[in-house]
C-alpha positions as CSV (number, residue, x, y, z in Angstrom):
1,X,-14.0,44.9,-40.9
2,X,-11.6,42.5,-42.3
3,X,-10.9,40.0,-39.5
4,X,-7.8,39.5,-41.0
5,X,-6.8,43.0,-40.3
6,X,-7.8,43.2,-36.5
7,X,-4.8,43.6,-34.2
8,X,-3.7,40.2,-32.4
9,X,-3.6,40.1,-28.2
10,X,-0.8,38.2,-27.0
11,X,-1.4,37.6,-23.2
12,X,1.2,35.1,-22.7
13,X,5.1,34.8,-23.0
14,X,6.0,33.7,-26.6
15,X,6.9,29.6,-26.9
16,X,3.7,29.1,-24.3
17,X,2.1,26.3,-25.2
18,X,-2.0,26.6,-24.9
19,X,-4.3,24.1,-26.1
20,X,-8.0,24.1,-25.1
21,X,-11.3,22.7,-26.2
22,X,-12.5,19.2,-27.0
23,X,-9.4,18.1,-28.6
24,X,-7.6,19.3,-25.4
25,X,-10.3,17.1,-23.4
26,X,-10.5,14.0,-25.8
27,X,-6.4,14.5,-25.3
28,X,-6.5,13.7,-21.5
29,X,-8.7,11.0,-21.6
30,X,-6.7,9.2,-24.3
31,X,-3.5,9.7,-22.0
32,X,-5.6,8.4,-19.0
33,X,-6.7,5.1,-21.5
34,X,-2.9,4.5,-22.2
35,X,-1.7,4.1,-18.4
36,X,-5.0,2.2,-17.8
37,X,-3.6,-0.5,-20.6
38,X,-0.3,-0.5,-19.5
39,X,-1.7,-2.0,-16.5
40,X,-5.1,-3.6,-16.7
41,X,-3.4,-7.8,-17.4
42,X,-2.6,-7.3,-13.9
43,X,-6.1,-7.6,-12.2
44,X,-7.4,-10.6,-10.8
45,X,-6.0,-14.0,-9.6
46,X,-4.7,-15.0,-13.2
47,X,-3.4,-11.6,-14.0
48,X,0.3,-10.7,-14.9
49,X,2.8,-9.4,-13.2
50,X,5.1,-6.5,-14.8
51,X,8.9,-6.2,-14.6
52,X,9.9,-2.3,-14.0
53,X,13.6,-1.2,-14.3
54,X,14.6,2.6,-12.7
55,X,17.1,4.4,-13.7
56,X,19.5,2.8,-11.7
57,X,19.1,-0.6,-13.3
58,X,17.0,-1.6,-9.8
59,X,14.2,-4.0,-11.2
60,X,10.9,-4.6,-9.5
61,X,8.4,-7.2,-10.1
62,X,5.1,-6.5,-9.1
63,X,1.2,-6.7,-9.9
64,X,0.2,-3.9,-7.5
65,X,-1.6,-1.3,-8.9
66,X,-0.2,1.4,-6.7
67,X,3.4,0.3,-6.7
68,X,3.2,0.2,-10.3
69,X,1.8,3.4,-10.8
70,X,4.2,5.1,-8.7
71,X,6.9,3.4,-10.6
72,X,6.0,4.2,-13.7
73,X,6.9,8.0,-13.2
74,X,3.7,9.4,-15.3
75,X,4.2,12.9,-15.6
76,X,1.1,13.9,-18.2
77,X,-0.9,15.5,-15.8
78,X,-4.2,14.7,-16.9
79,X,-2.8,10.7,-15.9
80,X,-1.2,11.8,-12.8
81,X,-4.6,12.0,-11.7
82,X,-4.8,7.5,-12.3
83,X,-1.4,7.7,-9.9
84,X,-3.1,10.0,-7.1
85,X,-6.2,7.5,-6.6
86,X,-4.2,4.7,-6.6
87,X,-2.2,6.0,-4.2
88,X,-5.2,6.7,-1.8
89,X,-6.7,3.7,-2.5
90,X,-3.7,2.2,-1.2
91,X,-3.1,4.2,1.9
92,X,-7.2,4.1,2.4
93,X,-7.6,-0.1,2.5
94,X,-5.0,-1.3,0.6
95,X,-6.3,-3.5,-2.1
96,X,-8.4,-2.9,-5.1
97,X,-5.6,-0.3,-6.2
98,X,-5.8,-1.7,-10.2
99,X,-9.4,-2.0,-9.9
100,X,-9.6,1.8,-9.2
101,X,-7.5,3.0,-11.9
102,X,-9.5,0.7,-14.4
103,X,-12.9,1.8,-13.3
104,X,-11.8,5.4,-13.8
105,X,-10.4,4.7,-17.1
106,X,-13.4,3.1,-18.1
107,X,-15.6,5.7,-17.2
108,X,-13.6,8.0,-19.6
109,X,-14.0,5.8,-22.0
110,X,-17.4,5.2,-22.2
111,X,-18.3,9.2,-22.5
112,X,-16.0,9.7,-25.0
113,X,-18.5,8.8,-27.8
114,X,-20.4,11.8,-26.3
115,X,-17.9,14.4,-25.8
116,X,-17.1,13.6,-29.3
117,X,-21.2,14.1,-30.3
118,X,-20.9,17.7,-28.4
119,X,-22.0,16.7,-25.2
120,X,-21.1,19.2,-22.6
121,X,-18.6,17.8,-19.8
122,X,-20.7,19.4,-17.1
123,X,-23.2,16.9,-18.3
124,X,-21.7,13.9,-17.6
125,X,-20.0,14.8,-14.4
126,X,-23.9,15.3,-12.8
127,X,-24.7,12.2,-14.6
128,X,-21.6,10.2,-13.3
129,X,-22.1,11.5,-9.6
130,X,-26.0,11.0,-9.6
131,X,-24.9,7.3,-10.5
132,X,-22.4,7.2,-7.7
133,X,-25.3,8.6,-5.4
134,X,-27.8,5.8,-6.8
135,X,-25.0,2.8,-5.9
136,X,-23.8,3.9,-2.7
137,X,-26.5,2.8,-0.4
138,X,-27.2,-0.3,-2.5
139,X,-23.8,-1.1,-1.8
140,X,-24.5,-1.2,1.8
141,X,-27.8,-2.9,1.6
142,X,-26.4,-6.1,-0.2
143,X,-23.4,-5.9,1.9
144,X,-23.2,-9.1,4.5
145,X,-22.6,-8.2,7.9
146,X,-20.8,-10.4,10.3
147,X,-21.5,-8.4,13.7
148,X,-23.7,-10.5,16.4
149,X,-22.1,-13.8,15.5
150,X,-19.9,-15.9,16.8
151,X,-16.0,-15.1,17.0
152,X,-15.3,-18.4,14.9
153,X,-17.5,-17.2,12.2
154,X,-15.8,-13.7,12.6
155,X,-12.5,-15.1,12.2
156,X,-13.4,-17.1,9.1
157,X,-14.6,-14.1,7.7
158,X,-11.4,-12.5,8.0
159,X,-9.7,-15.3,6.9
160,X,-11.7,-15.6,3.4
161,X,-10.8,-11.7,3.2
162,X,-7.4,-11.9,3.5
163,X,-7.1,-15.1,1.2
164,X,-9.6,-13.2,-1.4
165,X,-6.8,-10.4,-1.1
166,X,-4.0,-12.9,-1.7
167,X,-5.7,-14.6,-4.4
168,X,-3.8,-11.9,-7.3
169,X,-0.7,-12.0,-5.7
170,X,2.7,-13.5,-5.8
171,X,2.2,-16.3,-3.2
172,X,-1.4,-16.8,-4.0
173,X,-0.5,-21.0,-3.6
174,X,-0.4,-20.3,-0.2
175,X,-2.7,-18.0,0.3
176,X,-4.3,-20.2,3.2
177,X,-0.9,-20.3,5.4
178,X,-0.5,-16.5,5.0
179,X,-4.2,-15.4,5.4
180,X,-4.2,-17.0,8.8
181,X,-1.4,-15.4,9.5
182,X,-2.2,-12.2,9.2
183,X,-5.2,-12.6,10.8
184,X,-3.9,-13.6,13.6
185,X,-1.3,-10.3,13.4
186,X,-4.2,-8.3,13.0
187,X,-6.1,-9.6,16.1
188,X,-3.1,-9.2,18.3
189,X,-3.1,-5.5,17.6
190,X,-5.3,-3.0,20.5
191,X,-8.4,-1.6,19.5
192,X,-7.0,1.5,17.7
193,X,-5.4,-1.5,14.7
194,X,-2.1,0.8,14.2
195,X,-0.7,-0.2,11.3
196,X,2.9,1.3,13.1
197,X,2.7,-1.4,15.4
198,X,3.2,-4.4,12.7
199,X,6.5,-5.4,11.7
200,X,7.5,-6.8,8.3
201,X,10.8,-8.4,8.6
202,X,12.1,-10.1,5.3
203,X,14.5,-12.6,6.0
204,X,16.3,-14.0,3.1
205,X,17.1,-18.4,2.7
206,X,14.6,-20.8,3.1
207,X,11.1,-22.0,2.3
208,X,7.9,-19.4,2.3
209,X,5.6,-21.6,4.9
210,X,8.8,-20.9,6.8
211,X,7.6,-17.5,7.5
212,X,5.7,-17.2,10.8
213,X,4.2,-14.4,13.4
214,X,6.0,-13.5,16.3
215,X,3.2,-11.7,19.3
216,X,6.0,-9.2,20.4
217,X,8.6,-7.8,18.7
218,X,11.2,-9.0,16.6
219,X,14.4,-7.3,14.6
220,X,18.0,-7.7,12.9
221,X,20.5,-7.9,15.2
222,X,21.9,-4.0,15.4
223,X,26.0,-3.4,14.6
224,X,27.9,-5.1,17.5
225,X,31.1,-3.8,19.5
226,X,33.7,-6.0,21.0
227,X,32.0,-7.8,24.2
228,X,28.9,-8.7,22.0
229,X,29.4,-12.1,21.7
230,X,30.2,-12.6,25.4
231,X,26.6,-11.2,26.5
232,X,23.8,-14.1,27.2
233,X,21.6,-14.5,24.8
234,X,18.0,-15.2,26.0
235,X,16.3,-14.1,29.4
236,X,13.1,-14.6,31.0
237,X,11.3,-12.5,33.2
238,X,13.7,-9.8,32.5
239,X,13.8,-5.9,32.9
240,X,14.1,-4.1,29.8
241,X,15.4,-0.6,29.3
242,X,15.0,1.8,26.2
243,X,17.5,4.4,26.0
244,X,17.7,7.7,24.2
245,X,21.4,8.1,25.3
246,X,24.8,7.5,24.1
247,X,26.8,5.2,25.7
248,X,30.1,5.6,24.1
249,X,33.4,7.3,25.2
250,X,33.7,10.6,23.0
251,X,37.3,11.0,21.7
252,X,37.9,14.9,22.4
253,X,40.8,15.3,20.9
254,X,38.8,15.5,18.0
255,X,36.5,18.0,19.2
256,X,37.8,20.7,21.4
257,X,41.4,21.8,22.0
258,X,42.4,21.8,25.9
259,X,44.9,23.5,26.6
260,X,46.9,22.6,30.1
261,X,50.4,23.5,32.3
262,X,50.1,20.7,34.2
263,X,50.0,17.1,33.2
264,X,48.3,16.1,36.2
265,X,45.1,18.5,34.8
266,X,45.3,16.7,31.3
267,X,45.4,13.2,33.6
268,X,42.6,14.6,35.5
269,X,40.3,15.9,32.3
270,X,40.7,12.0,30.7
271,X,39.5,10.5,34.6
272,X,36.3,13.1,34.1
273,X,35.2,11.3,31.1
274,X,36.1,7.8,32.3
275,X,34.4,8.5,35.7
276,X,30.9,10.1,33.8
277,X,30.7,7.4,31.8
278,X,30.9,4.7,34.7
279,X,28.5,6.5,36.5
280,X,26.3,6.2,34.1
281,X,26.7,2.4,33.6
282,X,26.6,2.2,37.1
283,X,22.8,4.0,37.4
284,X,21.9,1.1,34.8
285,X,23.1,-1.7,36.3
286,X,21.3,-0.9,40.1
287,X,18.4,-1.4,38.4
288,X,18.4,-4.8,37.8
289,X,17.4,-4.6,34.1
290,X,18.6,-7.2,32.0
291,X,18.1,-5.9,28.5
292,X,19.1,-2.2,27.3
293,X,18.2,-0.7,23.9
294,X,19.3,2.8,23.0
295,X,18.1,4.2,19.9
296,X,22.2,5.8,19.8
297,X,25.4,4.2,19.7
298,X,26.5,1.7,22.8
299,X,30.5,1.7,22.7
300,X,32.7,-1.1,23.1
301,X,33.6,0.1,26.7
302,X,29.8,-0.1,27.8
303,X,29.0,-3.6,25.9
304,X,31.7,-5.5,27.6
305,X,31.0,-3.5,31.0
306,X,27.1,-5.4,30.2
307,X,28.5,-8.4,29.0
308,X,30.6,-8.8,32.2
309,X,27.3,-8.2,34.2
310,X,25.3,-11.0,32.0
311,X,23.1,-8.0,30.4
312,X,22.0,-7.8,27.2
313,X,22.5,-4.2,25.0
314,X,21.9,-3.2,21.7
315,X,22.7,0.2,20.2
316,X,21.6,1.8,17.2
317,X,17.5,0.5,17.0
318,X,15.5,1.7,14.8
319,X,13.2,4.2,15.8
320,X,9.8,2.0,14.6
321,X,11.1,-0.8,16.4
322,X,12.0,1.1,19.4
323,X,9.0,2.1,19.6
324,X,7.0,-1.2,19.0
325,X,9.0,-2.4,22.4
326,X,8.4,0.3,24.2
327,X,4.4,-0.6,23.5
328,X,4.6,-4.0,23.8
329,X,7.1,-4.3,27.2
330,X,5.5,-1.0,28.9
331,X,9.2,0.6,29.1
332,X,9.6,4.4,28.2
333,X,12.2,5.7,26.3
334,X,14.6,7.7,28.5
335,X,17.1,10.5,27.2
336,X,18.7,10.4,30.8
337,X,20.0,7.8,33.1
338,X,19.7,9.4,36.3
339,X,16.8,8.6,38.4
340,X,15.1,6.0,36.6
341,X,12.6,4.2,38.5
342,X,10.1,0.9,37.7
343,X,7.7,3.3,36.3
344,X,9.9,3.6,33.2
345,X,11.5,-0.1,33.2
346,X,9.5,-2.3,30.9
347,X,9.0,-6.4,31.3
348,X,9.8,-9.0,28.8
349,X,8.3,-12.4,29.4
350,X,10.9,-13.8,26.9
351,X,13.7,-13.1,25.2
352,X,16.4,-14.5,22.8
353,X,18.5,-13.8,20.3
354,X,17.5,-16.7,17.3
355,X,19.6,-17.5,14.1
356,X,17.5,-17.3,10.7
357,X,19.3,-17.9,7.8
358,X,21.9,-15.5,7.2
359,X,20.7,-13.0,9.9
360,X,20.8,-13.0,13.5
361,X,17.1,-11.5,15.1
362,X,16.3,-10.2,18.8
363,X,12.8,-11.2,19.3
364,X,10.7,-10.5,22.6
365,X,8.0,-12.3,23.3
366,X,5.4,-13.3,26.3
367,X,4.6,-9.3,26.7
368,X,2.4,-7.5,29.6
369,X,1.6,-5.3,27.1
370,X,1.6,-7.0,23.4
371,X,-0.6,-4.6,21.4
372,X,2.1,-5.4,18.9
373,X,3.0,-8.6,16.1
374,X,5.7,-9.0,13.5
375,X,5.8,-11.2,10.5
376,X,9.1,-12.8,9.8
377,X,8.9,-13.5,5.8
378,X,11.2,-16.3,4.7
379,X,12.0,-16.7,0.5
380,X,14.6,-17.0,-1.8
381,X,15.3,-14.2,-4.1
382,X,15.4,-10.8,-3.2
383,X,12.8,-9.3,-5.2
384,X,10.3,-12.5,-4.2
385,X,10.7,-11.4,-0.8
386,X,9.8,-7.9,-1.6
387,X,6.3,-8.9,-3.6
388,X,5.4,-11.0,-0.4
389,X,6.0,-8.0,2.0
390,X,3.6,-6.0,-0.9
391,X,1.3,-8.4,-0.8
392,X,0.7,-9.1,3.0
393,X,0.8,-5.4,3.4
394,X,-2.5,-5.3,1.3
395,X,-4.2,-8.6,2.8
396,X,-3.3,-6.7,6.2
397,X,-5.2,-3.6,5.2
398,X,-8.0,-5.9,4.1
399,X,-8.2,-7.9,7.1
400,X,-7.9,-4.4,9.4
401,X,-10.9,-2.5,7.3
402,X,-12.8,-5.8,7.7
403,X,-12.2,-5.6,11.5
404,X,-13.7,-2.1,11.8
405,X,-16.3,-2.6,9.4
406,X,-17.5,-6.0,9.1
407,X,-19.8,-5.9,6.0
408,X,-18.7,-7.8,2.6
409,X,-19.8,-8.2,-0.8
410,X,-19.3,-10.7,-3.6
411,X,-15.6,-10.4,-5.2
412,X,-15.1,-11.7,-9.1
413,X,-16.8,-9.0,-10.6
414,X,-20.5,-10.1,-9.3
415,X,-20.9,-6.7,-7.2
416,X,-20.0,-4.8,-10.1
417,X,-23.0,-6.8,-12.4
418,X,-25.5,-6.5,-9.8
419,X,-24.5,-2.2,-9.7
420,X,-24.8,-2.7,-13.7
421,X,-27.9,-4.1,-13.5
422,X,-29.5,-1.7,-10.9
423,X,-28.5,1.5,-12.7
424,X,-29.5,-0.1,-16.1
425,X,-33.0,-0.6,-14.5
426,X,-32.7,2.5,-12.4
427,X,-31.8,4.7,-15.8
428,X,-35.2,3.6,-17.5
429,X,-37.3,6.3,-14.9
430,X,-34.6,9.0,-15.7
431,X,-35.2,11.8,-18.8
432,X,-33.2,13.2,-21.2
433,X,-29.5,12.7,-21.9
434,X,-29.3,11.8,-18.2
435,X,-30.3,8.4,-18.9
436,X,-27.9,7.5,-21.6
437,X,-24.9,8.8,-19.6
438,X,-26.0,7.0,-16.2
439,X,-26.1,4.0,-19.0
440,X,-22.5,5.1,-19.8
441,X,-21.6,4.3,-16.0
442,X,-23.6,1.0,-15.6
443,X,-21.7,-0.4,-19.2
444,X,-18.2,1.7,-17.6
445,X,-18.9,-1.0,-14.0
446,X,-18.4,-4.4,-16.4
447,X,-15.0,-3.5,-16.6
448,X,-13.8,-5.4,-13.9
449,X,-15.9,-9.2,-14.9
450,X,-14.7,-8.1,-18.2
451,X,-10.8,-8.1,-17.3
452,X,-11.2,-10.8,-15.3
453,X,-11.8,-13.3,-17.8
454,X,-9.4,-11.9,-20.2
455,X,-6.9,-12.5,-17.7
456,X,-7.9,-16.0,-17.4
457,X,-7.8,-16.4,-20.7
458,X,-11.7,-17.1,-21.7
459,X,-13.7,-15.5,-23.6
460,X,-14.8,-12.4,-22.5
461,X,-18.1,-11.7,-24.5
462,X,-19.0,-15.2,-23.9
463,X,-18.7,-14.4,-19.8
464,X,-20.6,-11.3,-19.8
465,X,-23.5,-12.8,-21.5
466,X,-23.8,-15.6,-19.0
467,X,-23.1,-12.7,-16.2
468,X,-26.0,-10.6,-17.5
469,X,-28.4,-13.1,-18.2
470,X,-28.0,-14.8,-14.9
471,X,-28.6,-11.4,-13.1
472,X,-30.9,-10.5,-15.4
473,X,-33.1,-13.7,-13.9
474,X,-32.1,-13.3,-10.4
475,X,-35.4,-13.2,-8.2
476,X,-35.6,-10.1,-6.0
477,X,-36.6,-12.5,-3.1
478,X,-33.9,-14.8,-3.0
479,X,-31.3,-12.1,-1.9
480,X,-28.4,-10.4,-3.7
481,X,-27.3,-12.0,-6.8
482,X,-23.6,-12.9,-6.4
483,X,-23.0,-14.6,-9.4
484,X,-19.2,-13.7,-10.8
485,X,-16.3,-14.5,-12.9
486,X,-15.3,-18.3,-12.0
487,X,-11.4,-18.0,-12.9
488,X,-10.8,-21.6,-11.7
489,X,-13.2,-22.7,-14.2
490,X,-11.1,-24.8,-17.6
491,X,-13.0,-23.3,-20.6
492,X,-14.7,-20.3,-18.2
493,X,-17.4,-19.4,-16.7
494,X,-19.4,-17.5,-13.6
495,X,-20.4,-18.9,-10.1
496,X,-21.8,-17.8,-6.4
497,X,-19.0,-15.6,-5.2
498,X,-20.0,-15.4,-2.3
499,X,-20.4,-19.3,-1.5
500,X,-16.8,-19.5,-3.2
501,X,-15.9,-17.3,-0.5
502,X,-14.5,-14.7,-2.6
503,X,-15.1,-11.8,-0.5
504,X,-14.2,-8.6,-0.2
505,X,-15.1,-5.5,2.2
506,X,-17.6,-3.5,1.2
507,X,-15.6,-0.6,1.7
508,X,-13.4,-1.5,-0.9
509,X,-15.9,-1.1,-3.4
510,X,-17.3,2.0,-1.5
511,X,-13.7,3.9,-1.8
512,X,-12.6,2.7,-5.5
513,X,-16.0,3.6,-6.8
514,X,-15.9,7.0,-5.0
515,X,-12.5,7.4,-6.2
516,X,-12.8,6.4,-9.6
517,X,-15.7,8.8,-10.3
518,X,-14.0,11.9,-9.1
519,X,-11.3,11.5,-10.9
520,X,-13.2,10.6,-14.0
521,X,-15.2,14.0,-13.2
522,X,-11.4,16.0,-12.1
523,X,-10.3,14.7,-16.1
524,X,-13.4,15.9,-17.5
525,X,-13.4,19.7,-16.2
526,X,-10.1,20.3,-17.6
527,X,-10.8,21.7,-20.9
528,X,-7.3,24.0,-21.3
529,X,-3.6,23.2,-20.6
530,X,-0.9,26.0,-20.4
531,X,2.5,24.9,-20.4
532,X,5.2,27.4,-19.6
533,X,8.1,26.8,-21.9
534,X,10.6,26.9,-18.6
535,X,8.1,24.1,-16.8
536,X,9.3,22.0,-19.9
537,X,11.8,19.3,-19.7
538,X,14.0,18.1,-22.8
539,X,13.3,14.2,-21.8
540,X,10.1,14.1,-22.2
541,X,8.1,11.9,-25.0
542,X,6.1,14.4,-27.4
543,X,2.5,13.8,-26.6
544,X,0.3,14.3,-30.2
545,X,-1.0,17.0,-31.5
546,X,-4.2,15.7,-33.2
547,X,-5.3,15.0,-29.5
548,X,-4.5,11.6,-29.3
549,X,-2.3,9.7,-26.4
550,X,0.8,9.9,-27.7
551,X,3.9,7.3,-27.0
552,X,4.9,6.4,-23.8
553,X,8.2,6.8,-23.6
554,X,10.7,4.8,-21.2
555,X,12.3,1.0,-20.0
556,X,10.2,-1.2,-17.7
557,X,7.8,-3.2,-19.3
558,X,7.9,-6.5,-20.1
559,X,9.5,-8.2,-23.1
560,X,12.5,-6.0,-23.4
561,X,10.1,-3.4,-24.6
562,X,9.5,0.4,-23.8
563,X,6.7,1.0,-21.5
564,X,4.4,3.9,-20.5
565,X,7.5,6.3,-18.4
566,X,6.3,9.8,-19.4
567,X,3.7,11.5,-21.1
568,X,3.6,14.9,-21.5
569,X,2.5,17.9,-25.0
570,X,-0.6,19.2,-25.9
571,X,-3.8,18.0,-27.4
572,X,-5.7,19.4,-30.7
573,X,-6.4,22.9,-30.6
């Protein structure tokens, strides 16, 4: 029969878009390769930063790989898998959020050649997740574990993590001042390391070493009613009282209609509310406490009723904060004034209200109970003070993951080269197209040395070869080989990571190379893409048909140019 003549099936609603088969999958991964290049100059110490602009004309300068993955509004969804793994990375430890996204990239990248040769995706996937299950435990048998020594030698290992976590960012110069810093945050936390009981305060004026730790709790002065400035402003030894509760005269002639035949009942309603109100001032002041937070609203009436009874009140607290006192002083927050007793009174050591720079902050210190810290970061421009807060909030991640698990590895790309070098070797006893694709991973893990120098500015090839050939030579016997990507180096070249002290957890490396290789595997099962003609939207950039990557569409990137906003269409039939 003519097949020319058969009757055509039409299963789906006319305008549906449907595009399957190796074009489809050679589609995704060159959508995935885009974002990876719109972001790969930021890894490492001499990497760049980018310059995003929203659609509000809000601009943000950053080199973190999950803030600028999230900012980038990538909605192909073959590359919304690069934002979702940088995004765990992120909430997971907190650094190595670029690294991940690379890796993953590059491991789409190297099969590419043999998806294109007709190499089944199924393939590679067992290939790429045999290769993760070779690495894993040598991971953990090169890592260097710090348990059973000394607490000096501890806290110098947590201080070369947290610089090594610094070293990319915006304040790398003083990575020193600011990695002891947030070690000693992190060690003033409780055993359980909440990351809800660190405070990041960003204080505008002044110099950045003028940033420093407070062991308690510290926060913006709250909005003030008349009697504010009358109240004392620093205690000792004081009570301290966290409120749930409302301290403010309600105006009812807003709210209800009364309706009376007597003045004297209208006189009498009005004494109610004065007299409730009292009473409940009254319950606070017998006992004894000093300071009173309330996460509500504390009236004018109330403030100078504290302020002419030398206590200190502050309405309107943040919930977080709230909180963070209520750990650190041993208080409970109360939604009731009636019958409140020591058991629900916190302690503050010290208290005062202190003047930095344009701001006014309540800070309590000296705590029975300090499980808690808050970092007070000094700067000048706004959006410096924003890429410090980013970048101590991944140096704190570091430093926590290092606390629970105290194993590290080599940073500048030297554990990657030792993983290259053991698969490479470990590929030889494997048949069949197993071995090339393993291969495929061990090249894919040279990424990261690779970048590095680029970034730097050295020659790339020129590293790698000295990289290889020095773990290449490495005696089994005289340890792990931690040779790496020497950035500080003029014309470039490797050293001893490790005796550098460019360190990093081990679980870093664990989680992005876990990461990476399921999402690599997630972009490689997708071999169809069905795109409802409603689920479209009229902004998006055209993605091309020939199963290329398209053009990014949207503002952002550096340069006055138009960076990587949206991608989104269909790939070769």
């Amino acid at each position: 029969m003519n097949p020319m003549l058969q009757p055509q099936i039409i299963l789906l609603r006319d305008g549906t878009d449907t595009s399957q088969g190796k074009g489809q999958l050679l589609s995704n991964i060159g959508a995935c390769m885009t974002v990876v290049d719109a972001i790969r100059t930021t890894l490492g110490p001499r990497g760049l930063d980018k310059m995003i602009t929203d659609r509000n004309g809000k601009s943000t300068i950053s080199n973190d790989g999950a803030t600028l993955m999230a900012l980038l509004e990538i909605e192909h969804p073959a590359a919304k898998t690069l934002v979702d793994i940088a995004r765990a990375q992120d909430m997971e430890v907190g650094d190595g959020t670029t690294s991940v996204v690379l890796l993953a990239g590059e491991l789409l990248k190297s099969c590419r050649g043999y998806i294109e040769e007709g190499v089944h995706p199924q393939a590679v996937i067992k290939a790429y997740r045999e290769a993760l299950r070779l690495v894993t435990p040598k991971i953990n048998e090169m890592a260097y574990a710090v348990k059973g020594r000394t607490d000096a030698d501890f806290r110098d290992m947590l201080i070369q993590c947290g610089a090594t976590a610094l070293n990319s960012k915006l304040i790398a110069g003083q990575k020193v001042f600011f990695s002891e810093l947030v070690v000693d945050t992190v060690l003033a936390l409780d055993e359980t390391l909440d990351m809800k009981m660190i405070g990041l305060k960003k204080v505008a004026g002044g110099n950045v070493k003028d940033s420093f730790m407070v062991r308690g709790v510290a926060f913006k002065k709250t909005f003030s009613y008349a009697g504010f400035e009358q109240q004392p402003k620093s205690f000792t030894d004081a009570k301290v009282i966290l409120l749930n509760v409302e301290l403010e005269l309600k105006a009812e002639k807003d709210n209800a209609e009364v309706r009376v035949s007597d003045p004297a009942e209208y006189q009498a309603i009005v004494d109610a509310e004065w007299s409730i109100i009292y009473e409940k001032l009254e319950n606070i002041v017998k006992t004894g406490a000093k300071i009173v937070l309330s996460k509500l609203p504390i009236g004018d009436l109330a403030t100078q009723y504290f302020a002419d009874r030398d206590i200190f009140c502050a309405g309107r607290v943040e919930n977080d904060d709230l909180n963070r006192v209520a750990n650190a002083t041993g208080a409970q927050v109360q939604t009731t004034v009636n019958g409140l007793t020591d058991s629900v009174i916190g302690k503050c050591g010290k208290f005062e209200e202190r003047q930095l720079g344009g701001e006014r902050f309540n800070i309590f210190e000296d705590l029975p109970a300090a499980k808690t810290a808050t970092i007070v970061i000094r700067g000048g421009a706004e959006q410096f003070i924003a890429e410090t807060e980013r970048s101590l909030n991944d140096s704190i991640m570091i430093v926590r993951r290092c606390v629970q698990h105290s194993a590290v590895v080599g940073g500048g790309g030297a554990i990657e080269m030792a993983l290259s070098k053991f698969l490479r070797e470990e590929a030889r006893s494997i048949h069949g197209k197993s071995q090339l694709l393993i291969t495929a991973y061990a090249k894919a893990l040279e990424v990261i040395p690779r970048q590095l120098s680029e970034n730097a500015g050295f020659d790339a090839t020129e590293v790698l070869n000295k990289l290889r050939f020095a773990h290449a030579n490495h005696k089994a016997e005289d340890g792990p080989c931690w040779q790496g990507v020497d950035v500080d180096a003029e014309t470039g070249g490797i050293t001893d990571t490790f005796k550098k002290f460019v360190w990093e957890p081990s679980v870093v490396k664990l989680n992005a190379l876990a990461a990476a290789t399921e999402a690599a595997a997630n972009i490689l099962s997708v071999d169809q893409t069905v795109i409802n003609p409603q689920a479209e939207k009229p902004d998006m950039a055209n993605f091309n048909a020939n199963g290329g990557a398209g053009r990014g569409r949207g503002r952002g990137m550096p340069g006055g140019g138009r960076g990587i906003r949206r991608f989104q269409g269909r790939g070769g039939r």
